[in-house]
N, C-alpha and C positions, 0 to 999 in steps of 0.2 A: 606451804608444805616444804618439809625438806627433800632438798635434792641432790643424791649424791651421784657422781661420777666416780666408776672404777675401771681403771687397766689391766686385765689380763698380766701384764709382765707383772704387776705390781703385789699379786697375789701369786705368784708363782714364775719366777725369774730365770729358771730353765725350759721356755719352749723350746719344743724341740720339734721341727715337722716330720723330721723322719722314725718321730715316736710317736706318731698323731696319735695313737689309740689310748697310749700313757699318759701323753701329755694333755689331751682331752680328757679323760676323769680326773687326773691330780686338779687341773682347775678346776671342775664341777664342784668336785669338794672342797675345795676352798671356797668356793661362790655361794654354795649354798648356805651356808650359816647365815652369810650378809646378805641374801635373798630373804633368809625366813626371818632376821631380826627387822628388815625393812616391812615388812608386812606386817610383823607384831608393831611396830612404832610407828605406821603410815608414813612411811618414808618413800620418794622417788629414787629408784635405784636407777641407774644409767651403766652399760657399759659400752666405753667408750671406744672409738679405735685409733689403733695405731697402725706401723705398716703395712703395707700389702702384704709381705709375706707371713704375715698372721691375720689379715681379711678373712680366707676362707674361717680360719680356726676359729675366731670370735666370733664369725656367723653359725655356725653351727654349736658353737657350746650354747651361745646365746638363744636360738631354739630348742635345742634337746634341751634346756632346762625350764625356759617355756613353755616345754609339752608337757613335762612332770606334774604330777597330780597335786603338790605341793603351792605349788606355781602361775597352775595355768586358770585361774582365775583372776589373779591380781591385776588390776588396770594400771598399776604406778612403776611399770620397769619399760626399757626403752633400750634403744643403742643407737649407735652413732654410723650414719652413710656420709663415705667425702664425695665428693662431687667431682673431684679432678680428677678420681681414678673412672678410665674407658668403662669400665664395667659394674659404675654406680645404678643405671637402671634399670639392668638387668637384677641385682640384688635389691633395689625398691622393690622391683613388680613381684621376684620372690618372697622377698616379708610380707607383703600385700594377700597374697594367696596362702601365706603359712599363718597369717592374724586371722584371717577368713575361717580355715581350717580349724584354727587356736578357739574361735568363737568368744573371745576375749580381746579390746582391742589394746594396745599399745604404743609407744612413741617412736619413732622414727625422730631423729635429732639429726637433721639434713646440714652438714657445716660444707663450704668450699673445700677444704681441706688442707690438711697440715702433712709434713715428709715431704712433701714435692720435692727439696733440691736431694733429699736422700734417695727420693726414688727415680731423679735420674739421672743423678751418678752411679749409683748401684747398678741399673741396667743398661749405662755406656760400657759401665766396665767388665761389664759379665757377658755382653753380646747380646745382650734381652729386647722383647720389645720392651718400648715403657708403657707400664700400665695408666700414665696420667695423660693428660693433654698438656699439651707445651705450646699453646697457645692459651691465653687466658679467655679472650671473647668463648672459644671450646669450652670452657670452664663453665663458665655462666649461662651460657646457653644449657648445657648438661645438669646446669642446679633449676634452670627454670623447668627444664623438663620434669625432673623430679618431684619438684613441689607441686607443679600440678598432676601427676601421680597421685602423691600421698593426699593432696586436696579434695580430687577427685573421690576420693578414698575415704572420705572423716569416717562414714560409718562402722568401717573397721580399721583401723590405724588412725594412729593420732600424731600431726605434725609439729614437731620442732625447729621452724626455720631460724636459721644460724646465718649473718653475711654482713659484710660491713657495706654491700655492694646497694647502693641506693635503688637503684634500676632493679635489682633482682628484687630485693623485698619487695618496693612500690608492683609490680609483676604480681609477686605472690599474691598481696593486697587485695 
């Protein structure tokens, strides 16, 4: 199968959060085409993430087009959980309960996670908490948890484990 990966930024290079409501349909429509061409071609679509200040926004286009009539039966689309951010499994057990809902399952693509040094600089120098752990053993313990989540879970979510980390996978295993 083919499997493609897409960004958010890359389909529309003006988010904006304090236009979430514009800036949320300007992406739907752009996503949609390459949603319905994936389904006309059996293709894996992915969308993937980037930083936490666009988390929430990719979680929720990623559902609300999910739930579309169009959509919400294809079994080949997915998105991407990082595991370094504090609040990856609160958003597993969410997608978890929204594929439930969905009645259609989907991928969960569980990677360690990328941005880390961006996301905390950004939030030394803004005064922020950081949203990742800054400990790495934190890191992996938080992907182990996940994956048994999402494992827990095959009947509705389908897992992606992603990790170069031997210990995690062998875990997953």
């Amino acid at each position: 199968k083919i499997n493609v990966s897409v960004k958010m930024s890359a389909v529309f290079s003006q988010i904006n959060d304090k236009a979430w409501g514009s800036t949320k349909e300007k992406l739907k429509e752009r996503l949609r085409p390459i949603l319905t061409a994936a389904i006309k071609n059996n293709v894996f679509i992915n969308l993937d993430m980037e930083q936490y200040s666009v988390k929430h926004l990719t979680l929720e286009v990623f559902k609300e087009l999910m739930a579309e009539e169009e959509f919400k039966s294809y079994r080949h689309f997915g998105c991407v959980i990082q595991a370094h951010l504090k609040d990856s499994e609160a958003d597993v057990r969410d997608l978890i309960a929204f594929a439930i809902k969905r009645g259609t399952p989907f991928t969960i693509r569980l990677v360690k996670g990328a941005y880390w040094d961006y996301e905390t600089v950004e939030a030394e120098q803004r005064g922020w908490p950081c949203p990742v752990y800054i400990v790495k053993a934190e890191t992996d313990a938080n992907y182990e948890r996940c994956a048994k989540l999402l494992l827990d879970n095959h009947k509705h979510i389908r897992a992606a484990l992603a990790s170069h980390n031997v210990r995690s996978l062998a875990t997953a295993l």
